[in-house]
SEROFI-557076 format. One line per 10 residues: number of its first residue (from 1); their letters; for each residue x, y, z of N, C-alpha, C. Coordinates in nm, 2 decimals, decimal comma, m for minus. Example, Ala and Ser with C-alpha at 12.3 -4.5 7.8 and 13.67 -1.06 7.14 Angstrom:
1> AS> 1,32:m0,57:0,78:1,23:m0,45:0,78:1,32:m0,33:0,78; 1,28:m0,22:0,71:1,37:m0,11:0,71:1,29:0,00:0,79;
***
This chain:
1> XXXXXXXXXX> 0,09:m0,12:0,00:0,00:0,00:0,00:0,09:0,12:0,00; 0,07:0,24:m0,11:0,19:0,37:m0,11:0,08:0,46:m0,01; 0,14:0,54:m0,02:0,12:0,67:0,13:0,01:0,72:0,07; m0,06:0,76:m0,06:m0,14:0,81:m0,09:m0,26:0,68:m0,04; m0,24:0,60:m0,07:m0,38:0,49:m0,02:m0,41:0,48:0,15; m0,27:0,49:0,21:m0,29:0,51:0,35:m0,35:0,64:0,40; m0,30:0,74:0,33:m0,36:0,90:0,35:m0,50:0,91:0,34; m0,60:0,87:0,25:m0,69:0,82:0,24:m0,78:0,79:0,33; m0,70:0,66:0,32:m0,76:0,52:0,47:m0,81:0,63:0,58; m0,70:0,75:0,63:m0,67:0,79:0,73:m0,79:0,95:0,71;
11> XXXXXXXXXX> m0,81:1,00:0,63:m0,94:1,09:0,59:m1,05:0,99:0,61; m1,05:0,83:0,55:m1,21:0,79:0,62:m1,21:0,79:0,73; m1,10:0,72:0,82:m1,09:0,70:0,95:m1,14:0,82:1,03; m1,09:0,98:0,96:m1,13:1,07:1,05:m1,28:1,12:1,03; m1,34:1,00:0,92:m1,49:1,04:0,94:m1,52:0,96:1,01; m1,48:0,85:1,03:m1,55:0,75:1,08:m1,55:0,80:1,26; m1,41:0,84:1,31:m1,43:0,87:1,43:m1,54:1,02:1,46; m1,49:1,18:1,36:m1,60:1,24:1,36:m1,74:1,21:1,39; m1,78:1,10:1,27:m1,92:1,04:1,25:m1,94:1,00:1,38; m1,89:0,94:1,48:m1,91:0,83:1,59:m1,96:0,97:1,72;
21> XXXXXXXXXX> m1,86:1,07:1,74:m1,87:1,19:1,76:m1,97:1,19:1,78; m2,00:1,32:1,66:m2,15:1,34:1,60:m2,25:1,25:1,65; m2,27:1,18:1,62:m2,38:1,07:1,67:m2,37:1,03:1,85; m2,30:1,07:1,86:m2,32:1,04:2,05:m2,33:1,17:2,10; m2,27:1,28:2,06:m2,35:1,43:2,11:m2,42:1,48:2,08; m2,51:1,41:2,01:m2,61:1,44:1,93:m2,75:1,40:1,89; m2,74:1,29:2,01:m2,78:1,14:2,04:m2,92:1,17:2,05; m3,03:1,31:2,12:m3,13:1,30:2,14:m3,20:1,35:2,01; m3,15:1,45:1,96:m3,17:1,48:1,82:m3,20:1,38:1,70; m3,08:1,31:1,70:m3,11:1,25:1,57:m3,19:1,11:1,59;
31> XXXXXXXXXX> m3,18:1,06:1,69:m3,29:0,96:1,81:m3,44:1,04:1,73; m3,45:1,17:1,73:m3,63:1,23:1,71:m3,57:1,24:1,54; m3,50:1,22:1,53:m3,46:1,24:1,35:m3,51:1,11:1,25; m3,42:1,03:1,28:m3,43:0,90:1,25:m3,45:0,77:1,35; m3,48:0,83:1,45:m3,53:0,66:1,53:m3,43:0,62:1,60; m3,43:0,55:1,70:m3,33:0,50:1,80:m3,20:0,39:1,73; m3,32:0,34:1,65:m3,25:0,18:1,61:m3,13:0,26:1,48; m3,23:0,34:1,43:m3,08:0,37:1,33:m3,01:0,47:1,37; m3,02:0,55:1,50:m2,90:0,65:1,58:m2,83:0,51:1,61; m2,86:0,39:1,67:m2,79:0,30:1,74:m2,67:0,23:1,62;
41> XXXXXXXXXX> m2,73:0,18:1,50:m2,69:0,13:1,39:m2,56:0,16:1,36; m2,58:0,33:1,33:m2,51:0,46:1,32:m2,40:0,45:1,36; m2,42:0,45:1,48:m2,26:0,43:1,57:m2,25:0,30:1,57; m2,27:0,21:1,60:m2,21:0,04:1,58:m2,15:0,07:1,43; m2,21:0,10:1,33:m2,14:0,12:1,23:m2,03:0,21:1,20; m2,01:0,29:1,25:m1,89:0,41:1,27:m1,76:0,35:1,37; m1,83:0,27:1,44:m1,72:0,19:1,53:m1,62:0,10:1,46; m1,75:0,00:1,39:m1,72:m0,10:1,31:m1,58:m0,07:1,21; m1,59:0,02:1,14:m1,54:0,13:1,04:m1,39:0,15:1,09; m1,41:0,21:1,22:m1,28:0,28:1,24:m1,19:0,16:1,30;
51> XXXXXXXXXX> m1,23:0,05:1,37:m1,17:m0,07:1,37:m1,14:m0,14:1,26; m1,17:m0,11:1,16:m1,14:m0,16:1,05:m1,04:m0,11:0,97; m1,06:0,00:1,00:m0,98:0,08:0,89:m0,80:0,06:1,01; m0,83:0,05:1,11:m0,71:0,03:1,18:m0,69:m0,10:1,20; m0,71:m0,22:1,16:m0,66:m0,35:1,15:m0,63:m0,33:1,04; m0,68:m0,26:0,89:m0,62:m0,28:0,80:m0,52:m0,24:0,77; m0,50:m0,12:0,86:m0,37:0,01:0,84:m0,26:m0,09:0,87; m0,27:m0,16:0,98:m0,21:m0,25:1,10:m0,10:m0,33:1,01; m0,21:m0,46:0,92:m0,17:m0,52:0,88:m0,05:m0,51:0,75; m0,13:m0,34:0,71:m0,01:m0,32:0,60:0,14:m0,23:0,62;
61> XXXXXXXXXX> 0,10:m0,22:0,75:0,25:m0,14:0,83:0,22:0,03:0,82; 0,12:0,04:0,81:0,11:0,22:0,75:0,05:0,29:0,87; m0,08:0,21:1,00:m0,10:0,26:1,08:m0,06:0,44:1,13; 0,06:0,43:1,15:0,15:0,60:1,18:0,06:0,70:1,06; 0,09:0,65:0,92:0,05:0,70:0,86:m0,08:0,73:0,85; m0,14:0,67:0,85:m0,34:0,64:0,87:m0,38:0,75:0,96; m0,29:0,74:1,08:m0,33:0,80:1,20:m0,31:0,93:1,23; m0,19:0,96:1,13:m0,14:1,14:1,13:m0,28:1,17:1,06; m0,28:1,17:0,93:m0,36:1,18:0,88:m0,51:1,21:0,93; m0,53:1,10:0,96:m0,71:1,11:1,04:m0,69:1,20:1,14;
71> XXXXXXXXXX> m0,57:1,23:1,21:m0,58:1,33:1,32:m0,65:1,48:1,22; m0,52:1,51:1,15:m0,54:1,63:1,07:m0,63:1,65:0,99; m0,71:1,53:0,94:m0,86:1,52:0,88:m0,96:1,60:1,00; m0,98:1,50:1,09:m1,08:1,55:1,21:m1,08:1,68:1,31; m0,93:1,73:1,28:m0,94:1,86:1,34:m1,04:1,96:1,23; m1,00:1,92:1,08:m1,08:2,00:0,94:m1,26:1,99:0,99; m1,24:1,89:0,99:m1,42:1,82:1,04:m1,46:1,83:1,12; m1,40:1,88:1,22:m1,45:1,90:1,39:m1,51:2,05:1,39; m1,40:2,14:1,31:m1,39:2,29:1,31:m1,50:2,32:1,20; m1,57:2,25:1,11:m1,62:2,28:1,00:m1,79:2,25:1,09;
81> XXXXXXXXXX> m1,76:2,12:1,16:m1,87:2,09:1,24:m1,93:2,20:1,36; m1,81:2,25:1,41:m1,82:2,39:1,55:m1,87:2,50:1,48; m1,84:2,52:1,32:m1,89:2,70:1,25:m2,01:2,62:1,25; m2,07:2,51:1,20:m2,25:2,50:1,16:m2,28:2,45:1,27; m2,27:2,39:1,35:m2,36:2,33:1,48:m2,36:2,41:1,61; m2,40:2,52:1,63:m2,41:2,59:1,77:m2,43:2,50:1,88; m2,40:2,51:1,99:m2,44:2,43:2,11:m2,58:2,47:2,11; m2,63:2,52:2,09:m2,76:2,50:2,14:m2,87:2,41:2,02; m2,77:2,40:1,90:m2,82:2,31:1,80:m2,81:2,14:1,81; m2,71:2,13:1,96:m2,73:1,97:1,92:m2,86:1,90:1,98;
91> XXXXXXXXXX> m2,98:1,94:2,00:m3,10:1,88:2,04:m3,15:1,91:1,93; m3,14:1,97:1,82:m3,24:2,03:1,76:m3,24:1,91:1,64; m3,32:1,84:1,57:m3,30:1,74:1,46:m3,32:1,80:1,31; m3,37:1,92:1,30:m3,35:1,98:1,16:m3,18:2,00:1,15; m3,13:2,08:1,21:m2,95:2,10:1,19:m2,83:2,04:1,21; m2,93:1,96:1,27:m2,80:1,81:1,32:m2,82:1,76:1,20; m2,93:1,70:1,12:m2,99:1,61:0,98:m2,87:1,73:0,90; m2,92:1,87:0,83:m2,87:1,96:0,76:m2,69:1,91:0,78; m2,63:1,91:0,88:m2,49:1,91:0,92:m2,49:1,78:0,88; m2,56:1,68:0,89:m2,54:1,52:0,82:m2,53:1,51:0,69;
101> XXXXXXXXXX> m2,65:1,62:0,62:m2,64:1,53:0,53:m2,51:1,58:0,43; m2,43:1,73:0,48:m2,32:1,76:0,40:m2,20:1,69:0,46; m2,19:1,62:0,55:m2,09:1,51:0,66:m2,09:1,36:0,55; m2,23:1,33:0,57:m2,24:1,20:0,47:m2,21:1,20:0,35; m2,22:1,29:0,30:m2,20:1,35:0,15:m2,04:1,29:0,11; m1,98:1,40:0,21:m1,81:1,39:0,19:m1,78:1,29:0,22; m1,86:1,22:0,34:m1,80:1,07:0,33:m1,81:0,96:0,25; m1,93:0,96:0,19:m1,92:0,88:0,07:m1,84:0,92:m0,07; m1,83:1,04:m0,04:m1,69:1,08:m0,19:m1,55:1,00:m0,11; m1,57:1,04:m0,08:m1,41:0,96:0,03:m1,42:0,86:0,00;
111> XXXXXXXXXX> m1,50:0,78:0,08:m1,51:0,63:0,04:m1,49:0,60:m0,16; m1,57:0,66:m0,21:m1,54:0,66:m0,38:m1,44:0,67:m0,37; m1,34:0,71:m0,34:m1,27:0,73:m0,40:m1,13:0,66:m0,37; m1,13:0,59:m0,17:m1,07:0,47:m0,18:m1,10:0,31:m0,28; m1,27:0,33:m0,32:m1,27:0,20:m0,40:m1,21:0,22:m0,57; m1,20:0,35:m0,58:m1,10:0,33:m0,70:m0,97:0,30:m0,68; m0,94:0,33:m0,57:m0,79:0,33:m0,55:m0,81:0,20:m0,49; m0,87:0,11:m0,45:m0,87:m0,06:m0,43:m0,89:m0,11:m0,55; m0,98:m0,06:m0,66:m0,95:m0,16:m0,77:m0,87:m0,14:m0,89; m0,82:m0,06:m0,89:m0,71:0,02:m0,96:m0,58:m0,11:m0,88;
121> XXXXXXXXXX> m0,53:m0,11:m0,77:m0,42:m0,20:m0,68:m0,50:m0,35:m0,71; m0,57:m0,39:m0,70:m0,68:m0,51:m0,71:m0,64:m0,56:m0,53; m0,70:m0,45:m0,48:m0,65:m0,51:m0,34:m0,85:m0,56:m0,27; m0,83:m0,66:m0,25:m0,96:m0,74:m0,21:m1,00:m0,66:m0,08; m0,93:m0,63:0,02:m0,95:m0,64:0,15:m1,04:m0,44:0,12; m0,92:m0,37:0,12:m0,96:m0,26:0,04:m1,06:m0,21:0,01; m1,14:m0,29:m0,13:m1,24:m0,31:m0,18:m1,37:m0,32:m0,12; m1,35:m0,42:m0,04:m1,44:m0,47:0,05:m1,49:m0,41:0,13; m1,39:m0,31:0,22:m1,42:m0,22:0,31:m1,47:m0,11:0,25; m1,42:m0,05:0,13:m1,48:0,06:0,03:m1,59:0,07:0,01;
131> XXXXXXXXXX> m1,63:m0,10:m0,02:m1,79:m0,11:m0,07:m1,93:m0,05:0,08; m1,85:m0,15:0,17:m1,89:m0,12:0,29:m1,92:0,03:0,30; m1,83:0,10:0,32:m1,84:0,21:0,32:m1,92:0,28:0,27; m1,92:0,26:0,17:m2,02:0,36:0,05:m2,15:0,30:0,09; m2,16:0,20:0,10:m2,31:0,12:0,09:m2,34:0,19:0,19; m2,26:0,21:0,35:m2,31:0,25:0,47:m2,36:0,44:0,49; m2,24:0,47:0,40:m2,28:0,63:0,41:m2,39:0,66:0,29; m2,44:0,58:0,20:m2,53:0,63:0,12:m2,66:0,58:0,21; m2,66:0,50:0,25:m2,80:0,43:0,34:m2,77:0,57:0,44; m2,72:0,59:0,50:m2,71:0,71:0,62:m2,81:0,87:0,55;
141> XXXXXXXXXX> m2,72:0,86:0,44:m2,76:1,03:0,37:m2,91:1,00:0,32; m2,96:0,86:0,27:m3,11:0,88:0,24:m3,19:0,86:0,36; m3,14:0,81:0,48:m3,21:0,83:0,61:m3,23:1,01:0,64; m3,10:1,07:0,60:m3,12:1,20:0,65:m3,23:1,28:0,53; m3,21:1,24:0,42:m3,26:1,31:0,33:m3,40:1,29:0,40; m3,50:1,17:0,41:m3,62:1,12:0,44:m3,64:1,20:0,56; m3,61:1,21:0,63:m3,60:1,30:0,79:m3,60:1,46:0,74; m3,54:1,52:0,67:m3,52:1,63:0,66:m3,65:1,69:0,53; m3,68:1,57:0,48:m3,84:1,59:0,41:m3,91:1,55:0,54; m3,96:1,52:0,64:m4,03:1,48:0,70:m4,03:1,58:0,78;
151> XXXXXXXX> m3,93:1,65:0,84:m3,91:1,78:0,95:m3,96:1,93:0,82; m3,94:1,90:0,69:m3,98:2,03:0,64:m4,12:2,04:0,64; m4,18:1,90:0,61:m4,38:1,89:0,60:m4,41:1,95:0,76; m4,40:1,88:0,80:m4,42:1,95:0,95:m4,40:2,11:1,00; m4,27:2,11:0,93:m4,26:2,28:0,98:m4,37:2,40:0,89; m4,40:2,29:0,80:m4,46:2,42:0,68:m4,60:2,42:0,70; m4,67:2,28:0,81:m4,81:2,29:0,86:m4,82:2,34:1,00; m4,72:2,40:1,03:m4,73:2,49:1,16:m4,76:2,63:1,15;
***
């Protein structure tokens, strides 16, 4: 694996920890957003993710690498997440959904763009996780989308 596929690895990784974040400070909001079972999902899945992405770093000796990286990813995503989400916005499930769905967004470009860079290498393991990925952040972003149609009908019969 060269430094650019590890560098990568290490931008999902800092969504995946972000995401995990987000979803636990945020927990009563998006609980009235999308439901318990998929806030719960959410995070088991973000967990899943960032364990993953660190056994695989592991196994290919880049870890350090993965890990600088995701740091300096998640300070980008943390700071981007502090200008849109006011403290007084994390109960609220319209701006927490809004802040998701441009969070999910970038994460599934991410993910695209390690599964090019897995089948481009023909690396199986890679791939696998990539697919994962994408599959997981596009299921996330049409949960938010369906929520954020469901919070606009509501707000516009008030």
């Amino acid at each position: 694996m060269n430094e650019y596929t590890a560098k990568k690895l290490g931008e999902v990784l800092a969504f995946a920890e972000v995401g995990l974040e987000s979803l636990e400070k945020g927990e009563v909001g998006i609980k009235e957003a999308v439901g318990e079972q998929n806030q719960q999902n959410f995070v088991a899945q973000n967990k899943k993710h960032g364990e993953d992405i660190k056994s695989l770093a592991k196994s290919y000796d880049v870890l350090d690498v993965v890990e600088t990286k995701a740091k300096a990813t998640g300070e980008k995503l943390r700071a981007m997440r502090e200008i849109y989400i006011k403290e007084d916005d994390w109960q609220d499930p319209a701006e927490l959904m809004e802040w998701h769905g441009f969070f999910e967004g970038a994460a599934l470009v991410h993910w695209s763009l390690i599964e090019g860079v897995a089948e481009t290498i023909s690396e199986e393991k890679v791939l696998g996780l990539s697919k994962e990925g994408k599959d997981f952040h596009s299921l996330f972003l049409k949960e938010v989308e369906k929520s954020l149609k469901n919070i606009g009908s509501q707000k516009a019969s008030k």
